[in-house]
C-alpha positions in Angstrom: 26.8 -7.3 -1.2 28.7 -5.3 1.6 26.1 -3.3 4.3 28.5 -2.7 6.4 29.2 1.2 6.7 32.0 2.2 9.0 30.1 5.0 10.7 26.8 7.0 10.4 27.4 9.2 8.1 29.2 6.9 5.0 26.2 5.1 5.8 23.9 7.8 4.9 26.4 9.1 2.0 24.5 9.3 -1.6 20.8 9.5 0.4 20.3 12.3 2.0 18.9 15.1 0.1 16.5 18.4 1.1 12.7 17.3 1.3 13.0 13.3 2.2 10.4 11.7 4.0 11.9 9.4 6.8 10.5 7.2 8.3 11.9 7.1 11.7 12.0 4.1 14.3 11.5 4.9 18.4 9.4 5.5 21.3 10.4 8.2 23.5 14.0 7.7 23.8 13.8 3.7 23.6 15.1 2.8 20.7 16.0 5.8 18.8 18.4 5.8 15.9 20.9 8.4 17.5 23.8 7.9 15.2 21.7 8.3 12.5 20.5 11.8 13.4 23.4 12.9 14.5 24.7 12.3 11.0 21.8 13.5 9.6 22.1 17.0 11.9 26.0 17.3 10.9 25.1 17.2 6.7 22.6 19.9 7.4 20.1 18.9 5.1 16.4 20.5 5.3 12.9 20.7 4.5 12.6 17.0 5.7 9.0 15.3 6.9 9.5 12.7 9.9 7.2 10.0 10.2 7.7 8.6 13.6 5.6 8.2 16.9 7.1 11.6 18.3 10.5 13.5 18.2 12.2 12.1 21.5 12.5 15.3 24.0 13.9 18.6 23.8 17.6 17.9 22.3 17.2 14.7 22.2 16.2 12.3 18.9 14.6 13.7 16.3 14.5 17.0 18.7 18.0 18.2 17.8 16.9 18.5 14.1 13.8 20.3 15.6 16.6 22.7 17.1 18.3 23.1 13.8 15.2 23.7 11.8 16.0 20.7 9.6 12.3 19.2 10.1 9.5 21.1 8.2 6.8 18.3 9.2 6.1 15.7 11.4 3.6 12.7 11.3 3.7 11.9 14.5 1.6 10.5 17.3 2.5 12.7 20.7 3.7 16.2 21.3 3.8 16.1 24.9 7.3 15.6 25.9 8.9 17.7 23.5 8.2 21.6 24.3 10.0 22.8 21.1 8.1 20.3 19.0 5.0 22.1 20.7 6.3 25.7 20.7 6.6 25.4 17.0 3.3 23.9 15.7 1.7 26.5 18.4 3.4 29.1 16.6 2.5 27.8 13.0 6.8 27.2 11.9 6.2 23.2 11.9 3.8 21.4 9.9 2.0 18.3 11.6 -0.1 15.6 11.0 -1.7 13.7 13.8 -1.8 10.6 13.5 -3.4 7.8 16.5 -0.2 5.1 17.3 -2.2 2.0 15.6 -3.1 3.5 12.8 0.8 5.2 12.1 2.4 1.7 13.2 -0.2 0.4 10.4 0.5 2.9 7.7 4.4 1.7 7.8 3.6 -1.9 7.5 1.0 -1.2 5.1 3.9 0.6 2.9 6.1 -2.1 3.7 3.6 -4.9 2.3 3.2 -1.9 -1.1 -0.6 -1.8 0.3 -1.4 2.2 -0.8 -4.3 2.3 1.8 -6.5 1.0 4.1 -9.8 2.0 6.4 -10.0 2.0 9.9 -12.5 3.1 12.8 -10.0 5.0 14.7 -10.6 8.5 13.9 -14.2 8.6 13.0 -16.0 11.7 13.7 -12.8 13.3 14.9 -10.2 15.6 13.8 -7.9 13.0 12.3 -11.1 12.1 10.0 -11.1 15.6 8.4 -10.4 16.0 4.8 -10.2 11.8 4.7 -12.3 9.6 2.8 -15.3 7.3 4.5 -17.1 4.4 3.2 -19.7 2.6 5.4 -18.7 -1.3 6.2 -21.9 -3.6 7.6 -23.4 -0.1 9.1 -20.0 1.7 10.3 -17.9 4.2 8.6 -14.8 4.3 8.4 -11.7 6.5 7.3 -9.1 5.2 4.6 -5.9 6.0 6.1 -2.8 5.8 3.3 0.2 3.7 3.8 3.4 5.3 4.4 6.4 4.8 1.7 9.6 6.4 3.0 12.7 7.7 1.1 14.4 6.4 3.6 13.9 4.8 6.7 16.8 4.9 10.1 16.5 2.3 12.8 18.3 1.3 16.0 18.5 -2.6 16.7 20.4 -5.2 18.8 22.2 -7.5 16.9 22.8 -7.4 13.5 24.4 -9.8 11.2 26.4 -9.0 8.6 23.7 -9.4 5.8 21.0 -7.3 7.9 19.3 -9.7 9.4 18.4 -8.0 12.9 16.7 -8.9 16.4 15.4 -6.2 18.7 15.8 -5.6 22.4 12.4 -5.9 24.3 10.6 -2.1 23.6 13.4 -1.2 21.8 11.5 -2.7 18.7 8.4 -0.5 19.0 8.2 1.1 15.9 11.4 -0.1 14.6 9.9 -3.0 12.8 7.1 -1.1 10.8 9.8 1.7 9.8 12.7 0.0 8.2 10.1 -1.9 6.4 8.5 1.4 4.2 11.6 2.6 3.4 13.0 2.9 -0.1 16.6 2.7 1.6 16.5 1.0 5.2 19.8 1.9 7.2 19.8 0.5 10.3 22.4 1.1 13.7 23.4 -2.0 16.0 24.8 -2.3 19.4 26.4 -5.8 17.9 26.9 -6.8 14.9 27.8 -10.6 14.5 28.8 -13.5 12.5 26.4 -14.9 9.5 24.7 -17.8 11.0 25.1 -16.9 14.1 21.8 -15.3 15.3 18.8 -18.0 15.8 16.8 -17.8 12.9 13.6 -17.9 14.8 15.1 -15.5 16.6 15.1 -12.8 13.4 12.6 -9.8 13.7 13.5 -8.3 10.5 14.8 -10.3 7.6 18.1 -8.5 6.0 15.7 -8.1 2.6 14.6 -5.5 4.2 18.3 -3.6 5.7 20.3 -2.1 2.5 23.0 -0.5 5.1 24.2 -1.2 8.6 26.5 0.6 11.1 27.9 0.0 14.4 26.9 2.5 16.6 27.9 1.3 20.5 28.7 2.1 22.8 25.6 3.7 23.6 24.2 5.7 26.6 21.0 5.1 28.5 19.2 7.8 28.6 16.0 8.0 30.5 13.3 10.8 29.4 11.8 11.4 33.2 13.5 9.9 36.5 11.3 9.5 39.3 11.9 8.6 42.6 10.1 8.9 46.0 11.7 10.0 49.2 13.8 7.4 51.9 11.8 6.9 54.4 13.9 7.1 57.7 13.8 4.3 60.0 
């Protein structure tokens, strides 16, 4: 079976449709499937539900299909960086659903493994609990939290054989693990794609079982959300 796409948007050709969930990999702007959304911004699909930690910043990641309107709701983890992302659910045209980092990272691998739900402390007697359903464990409630299964889930990796089998960067595989896991379709960018055999297999963070499309997507820019830097002191 061939997985190799020659760019981003063959490799999303036949998927993408109005209303998908994604499932989205990233943290900030570490390890964000850029190709990916770009191709996804270009076909102009809509109505689209992002499950990811947050939506990069303003213009940036999943914030350019904030900027088009492509995204109608996010479960997400953090707001702060993104003013449009904020401007939006403030004014009531984005739908959210908080959910705490654990407990999203969880609800991917949960769909991943086909496990439909699961309870957890985090939220009790907050927000996040409302509308959820509790049962008491040895004295303590918890919440039952539902696992995420994704239409389709987009990743960013390292290296990348040619029968998906991939190995993340350091942060760079944050979320990207638990995402292209709970996808129906996983389609996954690389900075390097290599030989079969190549790659160490103890090395492998995701087993290609998991990858149904790859693309090559270097070279790539770093970007970096804030820079901060003190002044030079004279001498």
């Amino acid at each position: 079976m061939n997985k190799l796409y020659p760019d981003a948007a063959s490799a999303l050709d036949g998927v993408l449709r109005d209303g998908l969930l994604i499932a989205s990999g990233g943290f900030g702007l570490c390890g964000i499937p850029e190709r990916l959304i770009d191709a996804i911004a270009a076909s102009g699909v809509k109505d689209l539900t992002f499950a990811s930690n947050n939506a990069g910043i303003d213009n940036e990641g999943i914030g350019k299909l904030l900027r088009t309107r492509q995204v109608k709701k996010m479960i997400s983890s953090y707001v702060g960086e993104n003013k449009e992302f904020e401007r939006q659910f403030l004014s009531g045209e984005l739908e959210v659903e908080f959910c705490p980092q654990g407990t999203l990272a969880e609800r991917m691998r949960a769909g991943g493994a086909g496990i439909p739900g699961f309870y957890t402390k985090t939220g009790v007697g907050t927000a996040v609990a409302e509308g959820k359903e509790s049962k008491v464990f040895d004295g303590e409630e918890y919440i039952l939290e539902r696992g995420i299964f994704a239409d389709l889930a987009i990743v960013k990796a390292w290296k990348a054989d040619k029968t998906g089998n991939v190995v993340f960067r350091k942060t760079a595989r944050n979320f990207n693990v638990p995402a292209a896991t709970c996808g129906k379709v996983t389609v996954v960018e690389v900075e390097e794609i290599v030989e079969v055999g190549s790659l160490d297999p103890d090395a492998i963070h995701l087993p290609g079982v998991y990858v149904q499309r790859l693309v090559l997507g270097a070279p790539y820019d770093k970007k970096i959300e804030f820079r901060t830097v003190r002044e030079r002191e004279t001498a």
